[in-house]
N, C-alpha and C positions, 0 to 999 in steps of 0.2 A: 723506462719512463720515469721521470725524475718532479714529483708534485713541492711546491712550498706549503708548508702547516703550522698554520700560525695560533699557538697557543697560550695561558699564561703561567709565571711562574708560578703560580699558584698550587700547591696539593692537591687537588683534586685531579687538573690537569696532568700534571709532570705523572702522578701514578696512575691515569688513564693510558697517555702516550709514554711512557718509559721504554714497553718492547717491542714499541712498534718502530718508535727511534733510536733504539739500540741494539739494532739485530739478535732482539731474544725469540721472536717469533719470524718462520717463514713469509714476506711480502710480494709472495708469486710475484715476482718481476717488477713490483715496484720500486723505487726508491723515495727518502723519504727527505726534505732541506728544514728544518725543524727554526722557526722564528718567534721567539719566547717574548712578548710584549706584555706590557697591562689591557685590559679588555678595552677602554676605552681610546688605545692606540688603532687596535684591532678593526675597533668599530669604524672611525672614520675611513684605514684603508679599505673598507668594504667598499665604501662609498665610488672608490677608485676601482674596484675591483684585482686590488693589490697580489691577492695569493690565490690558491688554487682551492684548498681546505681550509678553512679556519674557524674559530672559537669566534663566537657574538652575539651581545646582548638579543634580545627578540626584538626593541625597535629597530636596532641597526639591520637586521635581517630583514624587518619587512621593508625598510628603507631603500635595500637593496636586491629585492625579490625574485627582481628582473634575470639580474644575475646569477646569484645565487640559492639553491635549494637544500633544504633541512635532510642532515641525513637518520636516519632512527638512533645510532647508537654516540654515545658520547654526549648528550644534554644531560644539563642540573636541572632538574626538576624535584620536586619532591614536597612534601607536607612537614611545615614548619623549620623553613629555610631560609625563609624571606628576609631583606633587610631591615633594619630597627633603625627609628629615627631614636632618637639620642639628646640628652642636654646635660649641662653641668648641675643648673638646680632642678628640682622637678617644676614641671608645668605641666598645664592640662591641655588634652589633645585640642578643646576650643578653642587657645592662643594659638594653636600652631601658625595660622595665617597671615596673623601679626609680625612673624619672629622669618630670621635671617637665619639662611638653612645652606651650609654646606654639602654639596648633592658630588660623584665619586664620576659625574660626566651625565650630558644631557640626553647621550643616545643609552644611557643604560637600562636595563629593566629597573634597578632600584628607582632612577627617576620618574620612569611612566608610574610605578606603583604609588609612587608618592602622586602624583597627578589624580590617581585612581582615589586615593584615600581623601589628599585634601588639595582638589582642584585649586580652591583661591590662595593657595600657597605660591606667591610667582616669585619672591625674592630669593632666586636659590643662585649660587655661585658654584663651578666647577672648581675640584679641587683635586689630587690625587687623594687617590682613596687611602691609603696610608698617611696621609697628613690630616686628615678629618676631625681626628680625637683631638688632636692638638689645635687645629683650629676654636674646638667648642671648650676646652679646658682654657688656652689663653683669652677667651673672649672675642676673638674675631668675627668669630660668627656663633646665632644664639644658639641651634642646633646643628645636629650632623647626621648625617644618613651614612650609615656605617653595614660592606658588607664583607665577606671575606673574614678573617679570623677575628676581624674585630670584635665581631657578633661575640666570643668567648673571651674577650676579655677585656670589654668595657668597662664592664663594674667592676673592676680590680681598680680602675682607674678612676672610680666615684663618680662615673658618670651615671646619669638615668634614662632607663627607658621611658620614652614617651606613649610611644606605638610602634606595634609588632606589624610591619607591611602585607607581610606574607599570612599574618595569620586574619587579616583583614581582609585581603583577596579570598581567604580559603571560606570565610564567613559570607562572603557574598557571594560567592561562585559556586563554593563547594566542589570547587575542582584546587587539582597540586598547583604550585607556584609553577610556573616556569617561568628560569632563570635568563640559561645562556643555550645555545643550542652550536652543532660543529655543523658548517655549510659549505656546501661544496660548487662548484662553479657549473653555471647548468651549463656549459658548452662542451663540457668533455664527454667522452662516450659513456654511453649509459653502464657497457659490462666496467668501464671504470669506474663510475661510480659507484657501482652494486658491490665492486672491489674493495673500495676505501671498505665503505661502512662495512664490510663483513671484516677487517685487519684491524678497526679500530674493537669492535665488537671482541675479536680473542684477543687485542692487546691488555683492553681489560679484562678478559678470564683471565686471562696469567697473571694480572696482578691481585685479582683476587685469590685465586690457587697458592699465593703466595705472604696472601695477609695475616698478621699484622704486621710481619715485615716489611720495615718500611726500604725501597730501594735505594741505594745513593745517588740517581740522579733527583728524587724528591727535595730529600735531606740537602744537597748542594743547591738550589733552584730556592729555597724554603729560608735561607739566608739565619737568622740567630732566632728562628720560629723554636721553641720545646715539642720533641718529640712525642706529646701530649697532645699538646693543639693541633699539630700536623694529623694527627690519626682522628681526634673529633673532628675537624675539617674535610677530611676522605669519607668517615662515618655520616655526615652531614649530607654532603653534595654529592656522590658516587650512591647510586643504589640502582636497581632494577630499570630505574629508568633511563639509566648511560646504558646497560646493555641495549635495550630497547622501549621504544619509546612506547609502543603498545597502542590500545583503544584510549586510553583514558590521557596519556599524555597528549596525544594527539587533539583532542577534545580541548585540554587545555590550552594548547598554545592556540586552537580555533578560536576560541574565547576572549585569550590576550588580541589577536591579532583584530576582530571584532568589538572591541573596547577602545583598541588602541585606533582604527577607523573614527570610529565616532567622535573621539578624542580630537582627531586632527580634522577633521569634516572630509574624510576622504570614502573615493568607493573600494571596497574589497576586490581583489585580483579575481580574474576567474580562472587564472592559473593555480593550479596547485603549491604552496609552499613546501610540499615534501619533494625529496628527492625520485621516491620509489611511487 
């Protein structure tokens, strides 16, 4: 049986999925068609129900709930990961509402967070999230909401933090950020599903078994990233809670997903968003 998995080049990813799509670990009989996009490509094919597994924000998954189900292993979750809005000169978080905000796509978690922190902020613009810096450095736009490696190396580029997203959810929740979660298509068999997440689950033991070496499908996918950044990037977004998502991640993304309701005036599913 032959699943499409749709994830990003991102480090975190590519060393989550490296042995799972490069026959380093046994995938009982599955096979694996591996489609490496930015997340906010991702997220809209959800909307279509494009691939089978894939990598997405948490609105785009509840967006697409119907479909798709959260599976435990393979989510960025974690305590102080969140995205950082960003400007060239400093300003203070009260102007944020006023000011023109480069946002990395509207179905992202960075976006909702920013919703969560300063509702009357509406003037945001999609941008790729790798152009962001460069938007708020030429003046295009007055801030940028920056996630991904950017988060490290901002201020190399004189830019400022405004506010820390995730550390402002962690203030009011007191639960982890969740980021992105890996979602599976609820139509296929349940012993397949229970399959994925157990192949995703030892794809990362083995890359953890194997860290800090970093693999060469990371290093190749990571593009003129420093083998420095790549690894606080992994150190960052990979931890206990890509093995599994546990009591407490779970909590969180209940959280998000109840926020994120109220947010759009919607009622909560009485379907389960997990897989299992």
């Amino acid at each position: 049986m032959k699943l499409t998995l749709g994830f990003s080049p991102c480090p975190n990813d590519t060393f989550i999925f490296d042995a799972l799509v490069n026959g380093k670990i046994d995938t009982e009989g599955l096979a694996f068609e591996p489609v490496l996009e930015d997340v906010e490509t991702l997220n809209k094919w959800a909307l279509e129900g494009k691939l089978d597994v894939t990598k997405l924000s948490f609105p785009a998954l509840f967006r697409s709930a119907q479909q798709y189900a959260i599976l435990s292993a393979g989510s960025a979750l974690g305590n102080g990961v969140g995205p950082l809005l960003i400007s060239k000169e400093p300003v203070t978080p009260e102007s944020v509402q006023q000011q023109s905000i480069a946002i990395p796509g509207r179905n992202t978690t960075a976006n909702f967070l920013l919703s969560f922190a300063f509702p009357q902020a509406t003037n945001r613009e999609p941008v790729l999230f790798s152009e962001i810096e460069n938007k708020v450095l030429n003046e295009e736009k007055d801030l940028g909401l920056i996630i991904h490696e950017n988060r490290f190396t901002y201020a190399q580029r004189g830019l400022h933090k405004v506010r820390d997203l995730g550390e402002y959810w962690e203030q009011q929740t007191g639960l982890p950020v969740p980021l992105g979660c890996i979602a599976i298509k609820r139509n296929l068999e349940k012993d397949v599903q229970k399959k994925v997440d157990r192949l995703i689950r030892s794809s990362l033991e083995y890359a953890f078994a194997h860290y800090p070496q970093l693999p060469p499908y990371v290093e190749a996918h990571a593009q003129e990233m420093d083998k420095a950044v790549m690894r606080q990037h992994i150190d960052l977004y990979v931890n206990q809670y890509s093995l599994d998502l546990g009591t407490a991640g779970r909590a969180a993304i209940e959280k998000l997903y109840a926020v994120y309701c109220q947010q759009e005036g919607l009622a909560q599913s009485a379907n389960s968003l997990f897989a299992d």
